[in-house]
N, C-alpha and C positions, 0 to 999 in steps of 0.2 A: 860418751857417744856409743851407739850402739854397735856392736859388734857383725861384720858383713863377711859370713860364712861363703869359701868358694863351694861354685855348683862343679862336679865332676861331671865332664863329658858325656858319660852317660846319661846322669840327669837332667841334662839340657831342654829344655821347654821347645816342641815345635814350631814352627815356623811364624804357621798362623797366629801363636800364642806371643808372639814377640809385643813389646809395646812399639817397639820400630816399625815394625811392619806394618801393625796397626795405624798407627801416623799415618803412615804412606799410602795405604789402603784409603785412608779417610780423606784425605789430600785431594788424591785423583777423584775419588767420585763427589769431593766439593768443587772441583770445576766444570764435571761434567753435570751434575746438578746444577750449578750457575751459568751455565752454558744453555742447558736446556730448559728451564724451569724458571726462570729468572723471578719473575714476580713472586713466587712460591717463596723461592729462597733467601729471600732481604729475610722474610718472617723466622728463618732457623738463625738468625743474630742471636737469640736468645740463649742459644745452646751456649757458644762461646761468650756472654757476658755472664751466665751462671757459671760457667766453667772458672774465667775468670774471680769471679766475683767471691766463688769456693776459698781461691787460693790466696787472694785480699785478706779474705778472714782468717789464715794462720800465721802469715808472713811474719807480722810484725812478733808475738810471743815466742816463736822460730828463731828470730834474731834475738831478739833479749835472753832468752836461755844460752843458745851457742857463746854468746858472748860474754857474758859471766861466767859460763864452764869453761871457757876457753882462760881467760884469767886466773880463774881463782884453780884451776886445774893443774896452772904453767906452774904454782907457786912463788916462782922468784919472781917477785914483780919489777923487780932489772932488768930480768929477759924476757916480761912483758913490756916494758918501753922503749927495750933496744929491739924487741920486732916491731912493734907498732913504729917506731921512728924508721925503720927500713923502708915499712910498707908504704908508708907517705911519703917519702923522697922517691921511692920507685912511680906513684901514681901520679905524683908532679910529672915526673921526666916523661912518664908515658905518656899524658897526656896533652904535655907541652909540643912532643913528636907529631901526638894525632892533629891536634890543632893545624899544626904546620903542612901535614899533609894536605888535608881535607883545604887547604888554602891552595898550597901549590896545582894542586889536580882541577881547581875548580878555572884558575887562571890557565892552566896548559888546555884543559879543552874546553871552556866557554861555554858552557850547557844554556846560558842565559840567554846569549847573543842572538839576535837577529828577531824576538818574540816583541820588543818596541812596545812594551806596554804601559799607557799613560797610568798612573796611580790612581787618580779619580776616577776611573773608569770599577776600580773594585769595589767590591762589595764591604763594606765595613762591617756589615751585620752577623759575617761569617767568625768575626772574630771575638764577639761579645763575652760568648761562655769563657774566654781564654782572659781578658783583661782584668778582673780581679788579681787572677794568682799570678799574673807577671807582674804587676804591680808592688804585690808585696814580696816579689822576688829583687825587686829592682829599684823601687821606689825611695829606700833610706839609706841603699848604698851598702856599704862592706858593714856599718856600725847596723845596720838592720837584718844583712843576713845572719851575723853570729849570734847575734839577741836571738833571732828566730830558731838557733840551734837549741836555746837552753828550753824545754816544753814548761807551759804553765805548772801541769803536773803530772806525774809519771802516765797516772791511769788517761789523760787527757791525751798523750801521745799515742801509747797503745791505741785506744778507740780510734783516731783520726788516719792512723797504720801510717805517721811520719817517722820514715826508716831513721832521718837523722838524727829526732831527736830521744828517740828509743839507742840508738848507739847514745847518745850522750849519757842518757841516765842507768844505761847497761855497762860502760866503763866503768862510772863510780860504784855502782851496785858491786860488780866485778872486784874491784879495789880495794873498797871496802871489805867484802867480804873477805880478801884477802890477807888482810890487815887484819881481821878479828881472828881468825885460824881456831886452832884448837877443837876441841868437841861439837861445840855452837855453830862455828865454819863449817867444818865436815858435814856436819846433819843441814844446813841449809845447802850446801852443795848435793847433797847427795837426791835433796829432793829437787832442785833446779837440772840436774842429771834424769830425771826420774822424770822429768815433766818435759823433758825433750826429747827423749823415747818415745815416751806417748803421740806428743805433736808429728814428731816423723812417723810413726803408723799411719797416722791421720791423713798428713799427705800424703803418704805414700797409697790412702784408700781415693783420695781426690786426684791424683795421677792417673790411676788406670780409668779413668774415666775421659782422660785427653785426646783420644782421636773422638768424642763428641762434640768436645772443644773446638778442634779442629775443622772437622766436618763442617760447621756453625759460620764460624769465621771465612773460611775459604768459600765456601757458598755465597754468603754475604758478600764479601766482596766481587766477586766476579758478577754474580747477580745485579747488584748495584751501580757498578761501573762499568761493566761489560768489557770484551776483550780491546775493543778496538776507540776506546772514547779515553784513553789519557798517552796518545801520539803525543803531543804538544810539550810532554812531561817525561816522558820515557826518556830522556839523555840524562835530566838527572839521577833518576832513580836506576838506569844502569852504571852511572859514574860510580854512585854513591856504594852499588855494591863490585863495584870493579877496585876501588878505592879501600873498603872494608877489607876484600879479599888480599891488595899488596898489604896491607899493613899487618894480618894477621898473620900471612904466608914471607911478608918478606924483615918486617920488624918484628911482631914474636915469636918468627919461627929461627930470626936471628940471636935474640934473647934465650931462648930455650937451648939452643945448639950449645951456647954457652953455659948451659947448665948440663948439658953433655946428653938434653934429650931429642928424638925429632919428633916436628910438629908435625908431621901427618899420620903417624900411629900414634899421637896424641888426643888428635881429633877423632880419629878412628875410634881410641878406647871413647869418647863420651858421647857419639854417635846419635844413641837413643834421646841423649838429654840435648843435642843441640837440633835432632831432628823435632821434637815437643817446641823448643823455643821457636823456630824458625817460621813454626806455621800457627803460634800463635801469637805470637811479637810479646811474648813475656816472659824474664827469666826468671821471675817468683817462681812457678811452679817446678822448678826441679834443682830448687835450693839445697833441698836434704840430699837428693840422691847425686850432686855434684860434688857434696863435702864427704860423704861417705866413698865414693870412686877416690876420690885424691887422698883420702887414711888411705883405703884399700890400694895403693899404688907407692905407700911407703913417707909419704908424708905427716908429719907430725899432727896429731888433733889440736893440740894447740894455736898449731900458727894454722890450721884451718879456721879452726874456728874464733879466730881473730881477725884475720886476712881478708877471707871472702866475705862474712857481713859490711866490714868495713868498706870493701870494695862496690860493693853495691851502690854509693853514695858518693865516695870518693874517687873511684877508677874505672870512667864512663869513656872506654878509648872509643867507639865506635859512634857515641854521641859526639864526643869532641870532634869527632871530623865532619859529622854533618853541619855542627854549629858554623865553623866557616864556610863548609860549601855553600849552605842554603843562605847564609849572608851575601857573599861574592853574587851568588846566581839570582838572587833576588836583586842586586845591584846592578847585575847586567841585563836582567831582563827587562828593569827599569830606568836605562839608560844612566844609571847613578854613579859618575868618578868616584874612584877612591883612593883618596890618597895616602902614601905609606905611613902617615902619620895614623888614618882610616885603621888603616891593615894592624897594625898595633896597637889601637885600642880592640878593635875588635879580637884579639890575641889575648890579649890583659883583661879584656872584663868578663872573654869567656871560660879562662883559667877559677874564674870566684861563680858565675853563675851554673854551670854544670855539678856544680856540687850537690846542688839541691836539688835534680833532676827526679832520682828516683820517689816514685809514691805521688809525685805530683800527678793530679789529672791534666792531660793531653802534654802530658810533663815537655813534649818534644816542640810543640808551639807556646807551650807557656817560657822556657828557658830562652827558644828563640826569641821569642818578643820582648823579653825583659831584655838581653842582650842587645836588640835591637833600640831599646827605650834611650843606651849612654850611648849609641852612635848618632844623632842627632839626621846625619844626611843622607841616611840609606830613609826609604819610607816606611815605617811598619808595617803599612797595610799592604805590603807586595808578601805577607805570609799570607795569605790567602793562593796566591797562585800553589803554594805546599799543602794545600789543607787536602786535596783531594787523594793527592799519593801519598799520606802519611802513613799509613795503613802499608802499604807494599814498602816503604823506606824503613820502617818500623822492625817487620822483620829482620832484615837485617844487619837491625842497631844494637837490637836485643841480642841477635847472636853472637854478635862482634864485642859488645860488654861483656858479655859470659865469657868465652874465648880468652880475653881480657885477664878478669878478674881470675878465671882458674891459672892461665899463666904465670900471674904474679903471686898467686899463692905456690905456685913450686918454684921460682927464684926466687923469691924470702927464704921460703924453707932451704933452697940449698944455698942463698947464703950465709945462715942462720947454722947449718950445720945440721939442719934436721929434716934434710931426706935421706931415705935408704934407696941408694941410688940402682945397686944390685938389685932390689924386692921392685923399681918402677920397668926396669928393664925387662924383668920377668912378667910380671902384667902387660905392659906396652906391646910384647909379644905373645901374645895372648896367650901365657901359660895359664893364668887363672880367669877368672869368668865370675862376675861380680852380678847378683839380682839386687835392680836397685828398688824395687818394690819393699822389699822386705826388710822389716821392722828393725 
């Protein structure tokens, strides 16, 4: 991994030059553009699906390198399966929590109640693009989603950018190469080291171009929906980040405290990066510079870059909670009993479908639906009533994944024994100052 020199104080980049600011800068004047300009601004969509569409194209080569250096890096492939086995008991437990939240919160205030909406009444057409891939998310059951883990063929993963099944064929790559060692290993390592350097430059050149992104997206939306036309919808979408906000302030900042760190000069330190996600509801783009802050904070590169790609896939807290809300709320909106029998299957099926969330298109409607396909009495076609605010829910699910996934990347590591607890303290405090642009 590449090495992330502190800036001394002095040479601190001005204000204007921050990529935070910039965000924020871009933020505001995409509402005020969507505000005043509306029909103009649906058309700057474009900015934001280039932007995105940039950060598509390196993601998945990004994970397949980190995760083979991360491997064949650790050496002991003991204490690569006795962290990988942490990190997956940790992502169950978290995600079995979020599950449970996003369930109890949607029952405590009833976002659904009192809308009496007949099912025939929607639009089924809104759902078309979405029923393939929930389909083959749900359609053969647990023996069809693990089949779908193994990719036809390496290069066919790559190109289709499916994160899961690029971690499968990146663990064995990994393993293997581990297992071959010697001269041969070194020299394949060294260039998979070599070729992840480069990638993170890359991004690092397609980040500073994110308040475009931004700009794009937030325009667009406001533009398109306008301020005052999703009333009918707004209790979810505020639960949902009321909901995000206890669970990462009140469960992983509980988690963290026991790793002896606090989570709001946590947050603080990754600012820049979860200000980027928040206003474009994607946390591809600030992969590199989320793995390079958490080395730079004393964190082992290893269990980085084993932890957080894994995470991407596997430890979707912020998704997990909306998968119940938007079940329950679609239930109540559609006058649909559920009975606790209901409630734990929807529990149990969304433990196996969130997994395969990431890299999916409209991944957030597709997981729902397929989820929705084994509960039989809820209607599927009450995701339509979500299709409009996905887009503001989106933000921040993405944030709350991220959040997430860097979490459980420093309680692996510190139970793993490999944080330097003293070097996060001193960052956390913001003795040093990290450029996450740089190479």
């Amino acid at each position: 991994m590449s090495t992330i020199a502190a800036a001394p104080a002095a040479e601190r980049k001005p204000l204007y030059a921050s990529l935070f600011v910039q965000v924020l800068a871009a933020l505001a004047l995409g509402v005020i553009l969507g505000m005043a300009v509306p029909d103009f601004t649906i058309g700057l969509k474009i900015l934001s699906d280039a932007f995105l569409k940039l950060i598509s194209m390196i993601v998945a080569p990004i994970v397949f390198c980190v995760v083979v250096h991360g491997i064949a890096g650790a050496g002991d492939l003991k204490k690569v399966g006795r962290v990988g086995v942490k990190a997956l008991v940790y992502f169950e437990v978290m995600t079995t929590v979020a599950l449970v939240v996003g369930l109890l919160l949607a029952y405590l205030f009833g976002p659904g109640h009192g809308m009496n909406i007949d099912p025939s009444t929607l639009d089924a057409k809104a759902l078309n693009t979405y029923a393939d891939n929930a389909h083959k998310l749900s359609g053969g059951g647990i023996g069809a989603f693990l089949m779908n883990v193994i990719p036809t063929t390496s290069f066919d993963a790559l190109s289709r950018n499916d994160v899961l099944q690029v971690l499968f064929f990146a663990v064995l790559f990994g393993v293997g190469l581990a297992l071959v060692g010697g001269e041969k290993g070194a020299l394949v390592t060294s260039i998979i080291d070599a070729a992840s350097t480069v990638l993170f430059r890359v991004m690092g050149l397609i980040v500073r171009i994110a308040p475009l992104g931004v700009l794009g997206a937030v325009a667009y939306t406001v533009g398109k929906y306008g301020v005052g036309s999703l009333k009918q919808l707004v209790s979810l979408v505020m639960l949902f980040y009321v909901s995000v906000g206890i669970f990462v302030l009140g469960v992983l900042g509980g988690v963290m405290a026991l790793a002896g760190i606090n989570i709001l000069k946590f947050l603080a330190y990754l600012r820049e990066e979860l200000t980027i996600v928040l206003a474009t509801a994607s946390s591809d783009a600030v992969l590199p510079q989320i793995m390079k802050k958490l080395e730079r904070m004393g964190v082992k590169d290893s269990v980085v870059g084993l932890v957080i790609p894994t995470g991407y896939s596997f430890n979707l807290d912020a998704f997990s909670i909306y998968l119940t809300l938007a079940v329950v709320f679609i239930a109540q909106a559609t006058n649909t009993p559920l009975s606790f029998g209901d409630l734990l299957l929807v529990l149990g099926v969304s433990l196996i479908t969130s997994k395969g969330a990431h890299g999916v298109p409209g991944s957030a409607i597709v997981i729902l639906a397929a989820t929705l396909n084994a509960v039989p009495s809820i209607p599927a076609i009450g995701l339509v009533l979500v299709l409009s605010v996905d887009w503001f829910i989106g933000m921040a699910r993405a944030l709350g994944n991220l959040v997430g996934n860097c979490v459980a990347t420093v309680v692996v590591a510190a139970w793993e024994g490999d944080l330097d607890r003293a070097k996060a303290a001193k960052v956390l405090e913001g003795g040093e100052m990290v450029d996450v642009t740089a190479g």
